[in-house]
Every structure is written in structure tokens, then in C-alpha cells.
C-alpha positions as a Markdown table, in Angstrom:
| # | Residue | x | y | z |
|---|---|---|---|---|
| 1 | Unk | 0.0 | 0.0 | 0.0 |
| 2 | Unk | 2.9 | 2.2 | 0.3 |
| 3 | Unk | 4.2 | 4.3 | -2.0 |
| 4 | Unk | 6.7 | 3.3 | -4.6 |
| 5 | Unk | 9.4 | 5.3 | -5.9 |
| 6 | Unk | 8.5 | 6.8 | -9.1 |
| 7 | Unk | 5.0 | 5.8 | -8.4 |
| 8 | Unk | 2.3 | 8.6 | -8.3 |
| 9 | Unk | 1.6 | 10.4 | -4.8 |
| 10 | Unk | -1.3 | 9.0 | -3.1 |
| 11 | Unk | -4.0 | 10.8 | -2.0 |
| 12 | Unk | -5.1 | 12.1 | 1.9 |
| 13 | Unk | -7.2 | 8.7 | 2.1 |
| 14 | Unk | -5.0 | 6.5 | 1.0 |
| 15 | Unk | -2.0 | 7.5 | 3.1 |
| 16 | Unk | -4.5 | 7.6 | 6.4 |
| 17 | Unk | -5.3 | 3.9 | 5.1 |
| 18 | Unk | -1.7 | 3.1 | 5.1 |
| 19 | Unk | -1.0 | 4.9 | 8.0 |
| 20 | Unk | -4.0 | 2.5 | 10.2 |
| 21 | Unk | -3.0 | -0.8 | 8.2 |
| 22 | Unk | 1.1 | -0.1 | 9.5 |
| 23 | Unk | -0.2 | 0.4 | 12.9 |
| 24 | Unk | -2.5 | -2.8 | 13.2 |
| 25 | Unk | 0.4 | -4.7 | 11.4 |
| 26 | Unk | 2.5 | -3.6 | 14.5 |
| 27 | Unk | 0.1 | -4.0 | 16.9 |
| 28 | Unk | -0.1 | -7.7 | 15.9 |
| 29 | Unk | 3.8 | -8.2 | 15.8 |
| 30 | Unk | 3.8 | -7.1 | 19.2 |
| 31 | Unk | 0.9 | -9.2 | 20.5 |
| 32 | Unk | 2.9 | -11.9 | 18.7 |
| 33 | Unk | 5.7 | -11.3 | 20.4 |
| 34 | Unk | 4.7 | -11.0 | 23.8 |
| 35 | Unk | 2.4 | -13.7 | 23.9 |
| 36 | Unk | -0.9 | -14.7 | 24.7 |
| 37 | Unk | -0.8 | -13.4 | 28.1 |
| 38 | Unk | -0.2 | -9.8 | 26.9 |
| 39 | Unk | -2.9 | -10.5 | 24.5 |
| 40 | Unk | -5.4 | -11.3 | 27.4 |
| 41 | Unk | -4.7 | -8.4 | 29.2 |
| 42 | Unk | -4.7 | -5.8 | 26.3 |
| 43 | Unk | -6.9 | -2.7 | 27.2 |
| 44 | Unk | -8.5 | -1.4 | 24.5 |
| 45 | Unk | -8.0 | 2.8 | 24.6 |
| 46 | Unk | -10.7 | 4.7 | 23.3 |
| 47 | Unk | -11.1 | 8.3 | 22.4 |
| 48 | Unk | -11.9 | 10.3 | 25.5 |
| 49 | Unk | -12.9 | 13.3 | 24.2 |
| 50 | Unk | -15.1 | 13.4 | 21.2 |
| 51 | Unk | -14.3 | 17.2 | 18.7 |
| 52 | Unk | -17.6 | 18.7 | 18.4 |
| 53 | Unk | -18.3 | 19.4 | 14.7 |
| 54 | Unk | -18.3 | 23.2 | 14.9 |
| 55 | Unk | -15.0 | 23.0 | 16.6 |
| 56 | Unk | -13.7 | 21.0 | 13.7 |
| 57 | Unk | -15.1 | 23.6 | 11.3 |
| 58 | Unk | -13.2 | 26.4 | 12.4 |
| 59 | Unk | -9.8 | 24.2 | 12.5 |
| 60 | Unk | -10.5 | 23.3 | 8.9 |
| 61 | Unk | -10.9 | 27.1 | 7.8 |
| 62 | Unk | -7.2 | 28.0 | 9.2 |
| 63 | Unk | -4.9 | 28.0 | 6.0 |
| 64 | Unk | -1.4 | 26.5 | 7.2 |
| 65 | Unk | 1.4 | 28.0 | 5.5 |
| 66 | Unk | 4.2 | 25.4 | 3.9 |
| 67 | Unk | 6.8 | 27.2 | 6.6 |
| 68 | Unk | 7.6 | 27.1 | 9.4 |
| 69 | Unk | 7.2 | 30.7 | 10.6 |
| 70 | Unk | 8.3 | 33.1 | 13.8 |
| 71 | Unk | 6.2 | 35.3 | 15.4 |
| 72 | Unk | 7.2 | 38.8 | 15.0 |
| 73 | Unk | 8.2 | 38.3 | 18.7 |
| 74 | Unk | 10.3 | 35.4 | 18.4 |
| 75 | Unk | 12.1 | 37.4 | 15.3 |
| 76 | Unk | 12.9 | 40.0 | 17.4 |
| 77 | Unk | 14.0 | 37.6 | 20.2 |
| 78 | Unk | 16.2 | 35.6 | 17.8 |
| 79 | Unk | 17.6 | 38.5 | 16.2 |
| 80 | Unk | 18.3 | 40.7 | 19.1 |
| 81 | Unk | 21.0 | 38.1 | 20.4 |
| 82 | Unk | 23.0 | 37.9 | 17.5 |
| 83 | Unk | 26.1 | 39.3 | 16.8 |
| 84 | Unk | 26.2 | 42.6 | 14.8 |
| 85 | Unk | 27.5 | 40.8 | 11.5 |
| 86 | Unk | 25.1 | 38.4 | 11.8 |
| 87 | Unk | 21.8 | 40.8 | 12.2 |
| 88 | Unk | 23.6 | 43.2 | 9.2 |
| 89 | Unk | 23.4 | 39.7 | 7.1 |
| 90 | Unk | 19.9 | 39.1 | 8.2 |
| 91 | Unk | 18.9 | 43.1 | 7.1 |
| 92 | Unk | 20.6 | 42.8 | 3.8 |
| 93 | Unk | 19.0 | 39.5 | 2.7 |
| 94 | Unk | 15.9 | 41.0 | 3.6 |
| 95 | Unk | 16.7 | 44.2 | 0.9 |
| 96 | Unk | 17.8 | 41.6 | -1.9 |
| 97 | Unk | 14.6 | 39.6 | -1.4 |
| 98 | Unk | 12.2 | 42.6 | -1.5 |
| 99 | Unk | 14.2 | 43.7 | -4.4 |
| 100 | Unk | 14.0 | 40.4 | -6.1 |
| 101 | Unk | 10.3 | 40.2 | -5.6 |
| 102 | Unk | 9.7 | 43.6 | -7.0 |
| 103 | Unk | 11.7 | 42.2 | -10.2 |
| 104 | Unk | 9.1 | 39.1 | -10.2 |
| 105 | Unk | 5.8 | 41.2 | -9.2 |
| 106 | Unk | 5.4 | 39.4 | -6.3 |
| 107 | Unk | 2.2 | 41.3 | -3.9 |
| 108 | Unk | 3.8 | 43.3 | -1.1 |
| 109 | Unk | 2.5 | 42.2 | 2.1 |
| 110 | Unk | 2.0 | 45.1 | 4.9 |
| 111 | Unk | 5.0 | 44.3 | 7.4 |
| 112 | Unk | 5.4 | 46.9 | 10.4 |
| 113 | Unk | 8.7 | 45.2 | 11.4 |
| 114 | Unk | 11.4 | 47.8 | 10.6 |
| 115 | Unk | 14.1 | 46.7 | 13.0 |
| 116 | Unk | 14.8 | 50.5 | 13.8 |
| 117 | Unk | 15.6 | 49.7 | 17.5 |
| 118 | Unk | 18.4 | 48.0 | 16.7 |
| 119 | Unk | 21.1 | 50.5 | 16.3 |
């Protein structure tokens, strides 16, 4: 059921189908080898707390972005213990990439973090 290489991606159902089949697969191997007297004093875990469906709406509206992003917070955290060269590095890269995505048309995106307190 996995995926083979070269093979073409499988969809959101069929990975969750792998994903249960490679659990039950181990699940056996382990009652298999711990015996029958593991087996007769499995506990079966069930779900203790049931999502209510308008819950689940709203988590399925939020739009994750393919980063792994810092809060302006953290940036300024992170960036306000680095060395000088290092924070210089981190404001020119930020210049070249707005300039480069003026040259593509990328949309500008309203960002109020100037760095200006950190001279």
C-alpha cells in the first residue's frame, strides 16, 4: 500500500489507510511477540474526548502556510542576540529579497517590522 518510488503520490485517504493498516500490522507483531498473556490483558484505549463538529469547522478554515514561521516576537528575540555581522546579514537578505520580488511582481505584504531599534 505504500508508496513506490517513481509511483504517483497517493492521496489524503490512502496514506491515512496506510498509516492504520502499518499500525495494526505492528500491533499484531507485538501481541505476537509477547504472547498470549499480553494479549489477554490488552486494554482497548478509546477516544476520550469526542471534537464537536463546529469546533472542527473552524480548525479546517485555518490555511497552514508550507513554513515554518516566527512570530514577529520570536524574530525579534532571535535576532536581538545575535552578533552585529550576523543581524547586518539578516537586514541585507531581507533588501535583496524585496528587491528580487519587485523584479518578479510578487504582492507586497504590509509588514510593520522595521528593525529601527536595533542600532
Amino acid at each position: 500500500m505504500a508508496q513506490k518510488c517513481g509511483g504517483r503520490p497517493l492521496t489524503e485517504e490512502q496514506t491515512n489507510l496506510a498509516v492504520r493498516h502499518s499500525l495494526w500490522l505492528e500491533e499484531r507483531r507485538d501481541i505476537r511477540r509477547l504472547g498470549k498473556e499480553f494479549e489477554s490483558n490488552w486494554i482497548e484505549v478509546k477516544a476520550m474526548i469526542e471534537p464537536l463538529p463546529e469546533l472542527e469547522k473552524i480548525v479546517m478554515s485555518n490555511i497552514v502556510s508550507g513554513t515554518n514561521s516566527l512570530s514577529a516576537v520570536e524574530w525579534q528575540t532571535m535576532e536581538s542576540a545575535m552578533p552585529t555581522e550576523e543581524r547586518q546579514t539578516h537586514k541585507n537578505l531581507k533588501v535583496w529579497m524585496e528587491d528580487r520580488a519587485k523584479d518578479i511582481g510578487a504582492i507586497q505584504v504590509n509588514d510593520e517590522d522595521d528593525d529601527d531599534d536595533d542600532d
